[in-house]
C-alpha positions as CSV (number, residue, x, y, z in Angstrom):
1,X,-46.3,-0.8,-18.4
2,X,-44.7,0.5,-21.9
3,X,-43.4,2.9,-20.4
4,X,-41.6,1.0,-17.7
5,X,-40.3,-1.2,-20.2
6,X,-38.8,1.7,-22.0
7,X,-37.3,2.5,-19.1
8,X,-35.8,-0.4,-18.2
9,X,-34.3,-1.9,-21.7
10,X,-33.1,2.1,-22.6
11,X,-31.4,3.0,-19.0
12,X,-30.1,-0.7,-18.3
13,X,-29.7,-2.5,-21.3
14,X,-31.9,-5.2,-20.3
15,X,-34.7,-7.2,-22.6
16,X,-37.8,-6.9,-21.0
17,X,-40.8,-9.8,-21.7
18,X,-44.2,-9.7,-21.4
19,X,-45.8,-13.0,-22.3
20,X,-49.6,-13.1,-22.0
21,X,-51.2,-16.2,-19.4
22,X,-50.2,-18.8,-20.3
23,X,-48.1,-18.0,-23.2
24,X,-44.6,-19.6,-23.3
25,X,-41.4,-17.8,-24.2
26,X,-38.2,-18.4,-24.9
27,X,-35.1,-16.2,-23.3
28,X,-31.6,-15.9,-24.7
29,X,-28.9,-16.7,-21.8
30,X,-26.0,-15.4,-21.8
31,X,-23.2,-18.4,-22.8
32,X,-20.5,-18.9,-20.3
33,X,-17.0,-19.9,-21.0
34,X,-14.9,-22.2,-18.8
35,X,-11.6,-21.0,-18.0
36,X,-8.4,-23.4,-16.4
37,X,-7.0,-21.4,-13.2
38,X,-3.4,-22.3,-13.3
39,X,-2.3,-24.4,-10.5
40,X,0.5,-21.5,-8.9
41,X,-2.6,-19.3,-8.6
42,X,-4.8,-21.9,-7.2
43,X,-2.6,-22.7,-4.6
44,X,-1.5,-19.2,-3.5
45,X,-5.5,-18.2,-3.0
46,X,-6.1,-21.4,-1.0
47,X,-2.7,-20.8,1.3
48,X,-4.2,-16.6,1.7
49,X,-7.9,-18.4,3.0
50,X,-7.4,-19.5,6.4
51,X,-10.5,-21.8,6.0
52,X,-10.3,-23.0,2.6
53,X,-13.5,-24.5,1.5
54,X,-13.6,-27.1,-2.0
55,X,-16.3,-25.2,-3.3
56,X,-15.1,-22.1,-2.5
57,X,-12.1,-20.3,-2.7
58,X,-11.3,-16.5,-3.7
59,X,-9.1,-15.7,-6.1
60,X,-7.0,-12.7,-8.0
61,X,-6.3,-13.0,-11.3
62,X,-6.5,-11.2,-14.4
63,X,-8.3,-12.6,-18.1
64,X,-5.6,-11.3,-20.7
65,X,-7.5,-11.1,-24.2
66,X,-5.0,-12.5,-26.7
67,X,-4.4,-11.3,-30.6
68,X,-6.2,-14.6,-31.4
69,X,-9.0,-13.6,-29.3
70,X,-8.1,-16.0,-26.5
71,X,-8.4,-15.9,-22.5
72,X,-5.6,-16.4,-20.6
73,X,-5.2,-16.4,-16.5
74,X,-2.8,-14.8,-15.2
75,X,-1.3,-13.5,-11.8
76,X,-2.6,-9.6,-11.4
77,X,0.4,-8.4,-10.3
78,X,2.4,-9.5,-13.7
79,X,-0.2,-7.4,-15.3
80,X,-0.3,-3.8,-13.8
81,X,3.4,-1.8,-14.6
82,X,3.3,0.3,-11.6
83,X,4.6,-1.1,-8.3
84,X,2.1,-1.9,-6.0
85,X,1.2,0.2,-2.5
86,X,0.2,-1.8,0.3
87,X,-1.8,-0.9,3.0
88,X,-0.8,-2.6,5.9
89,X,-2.4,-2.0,9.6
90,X,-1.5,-3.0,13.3
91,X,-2.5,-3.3,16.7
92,X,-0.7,-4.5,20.0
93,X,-2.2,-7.3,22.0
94,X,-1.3,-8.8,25.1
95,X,-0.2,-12.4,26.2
96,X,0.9,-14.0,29.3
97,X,4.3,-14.6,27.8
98,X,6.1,-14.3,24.5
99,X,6.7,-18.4,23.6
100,X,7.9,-18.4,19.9
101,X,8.2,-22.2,19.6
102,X,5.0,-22.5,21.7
103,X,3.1,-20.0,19.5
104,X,4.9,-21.7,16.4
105,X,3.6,-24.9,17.1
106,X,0.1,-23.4,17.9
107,X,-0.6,-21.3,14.6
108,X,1.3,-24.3,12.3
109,X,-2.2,-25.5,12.2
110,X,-3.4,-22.3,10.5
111,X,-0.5,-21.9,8.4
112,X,1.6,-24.9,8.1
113,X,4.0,-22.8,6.3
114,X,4.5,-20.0,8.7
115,X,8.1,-18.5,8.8
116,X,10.2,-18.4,11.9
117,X,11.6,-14.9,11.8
118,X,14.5,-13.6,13.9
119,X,12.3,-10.8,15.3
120,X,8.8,-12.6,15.2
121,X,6.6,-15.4,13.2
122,X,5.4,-14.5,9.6
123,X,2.3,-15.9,8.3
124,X,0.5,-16.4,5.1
125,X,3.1,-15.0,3.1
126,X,3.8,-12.2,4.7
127,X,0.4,-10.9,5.2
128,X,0.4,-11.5,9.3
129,X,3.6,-10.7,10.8
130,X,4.0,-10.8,15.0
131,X,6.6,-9.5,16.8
132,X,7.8,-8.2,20.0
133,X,5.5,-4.7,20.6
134,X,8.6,-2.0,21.2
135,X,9.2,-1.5,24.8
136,X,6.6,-3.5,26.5
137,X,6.7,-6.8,27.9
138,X,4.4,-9.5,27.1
139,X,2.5,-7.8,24.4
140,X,3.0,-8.3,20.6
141,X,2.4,-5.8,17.7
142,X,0.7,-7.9,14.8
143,X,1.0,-6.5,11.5
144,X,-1.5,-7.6,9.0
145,X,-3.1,-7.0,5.7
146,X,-6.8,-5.8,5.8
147,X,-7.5,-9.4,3.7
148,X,-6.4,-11.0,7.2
149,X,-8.6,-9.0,9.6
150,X,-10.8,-11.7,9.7
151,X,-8.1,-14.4,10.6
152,X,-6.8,-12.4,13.9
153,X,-9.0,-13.5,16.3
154,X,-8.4,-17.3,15.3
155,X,-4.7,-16.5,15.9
156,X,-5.4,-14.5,18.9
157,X,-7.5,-17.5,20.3
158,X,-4.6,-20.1,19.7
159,X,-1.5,-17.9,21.0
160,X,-3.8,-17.2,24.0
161,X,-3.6,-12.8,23.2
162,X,-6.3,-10.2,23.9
163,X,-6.5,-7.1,22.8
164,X,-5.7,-3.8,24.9
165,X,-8.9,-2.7,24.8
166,X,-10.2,-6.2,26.3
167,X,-8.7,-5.7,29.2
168,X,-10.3,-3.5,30.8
C-alpha cells in the first residue's frame, strides 16, 4: 500500500490518508471563491439555452487575473485577439409549406426574440438560421451552430419539418 500511495501523491499530486479503525482525521478542502457573473453574460447564456433551467445554465466566460490579484468576468470573445472561426453546419428538411408568419408565431415560443429576415427566420442570435433550401419547393435549409444541434428537433416538431432521410 506504500507503494500505491507513492504512486498516487507523486503521479497526481493528490494527498493520500490512511487513518487506522476508528481513527479520525482531518482533510484540508480546497477553499472556493464566489464570483458575480455580470448580468449581459447571464442573459446572453440563458437566451443560447433553449430550456433554461434556474439552477442551471451554461455559460462562456473568461476569469481575468488582475495586477491586484483580482478576478474579473468577462465575455471570452473580448479576451482572445484573433478573430474567431465558426463552424457552422446545415441540412435541408421538408415541410408541407413554407408559412413565415405561421412558423414565426410557432418558434416565438422558443425564441421570443427571433429575427424576421428577408430570406428566412434567424434564431438565438444568429445561431439557427432557416431559409428557403435553393431550388426546391417546400423544403428549408437550416443553418445552425453545433451548440444548437440539440434544439432542431424542437423546432422541427413546431414548424411541422422532417428530415430527408425521414421520408423514406
Amino acid at each position: 500500500m506504500e507503494f500505491l500511495k507513492a504512486r498516487v501523491e507523486k503521479d497526481l499530486g493528490l494527498p493520500v490518508y490512511k487513518p487506522a479503525n476508528g481513527e479520525k482525521i482531518s482533510i484540508p478542502t480546497p477553499s472556493y471563491s464566489t464570483i458575480a457573473i455580470p448580468e449581459k453574460l447571464y442573459t446572453k447564456a440563458l437566451m443560447l439555452d433553449p430550456n433554461p433551467h434556474k439552477r442551471n445554465c451554461p455559460l462562456e466566460f473568461a476569469l481575468v487575473k488582475e495586477d491586484d490579484g483580482t478576478l474579473t468576468v468577462t465575455d471570452v470573445d473580448s479576451q482572445i485577439e484573433d478573430t474567431l472561426n465558426s463552424v457552422t453546419f446545415s441540412e435541408n428538411v421538408k415541410v408541407d409549406s413554407i408559412d413565415w408568419p405561421g412558423f414565426t408565431k410557432k418558434l416565438k415560443m422558443l425564441d421570443p426574440t427571433l429575427e424576421v429576415k428577408e430570406d428566412g427566420l434567424d434564431l438565438f442570435d444568429s445561431t439557427v438560421l432557416l431559409t428557403h433550401a435553393e431550388n426546391q419547393i417546400n423544403e428549408l435549409e437550416v443553418i445552425f451552430d453545433l451548440s444548437r444541434e440539440s434544439t432542431l428537433p424542437k423546432i422541427y416538431e413546431l414548424i411541422g419539418a422532417r428530415k430527408e432521410e425521414d421520408d423514406s
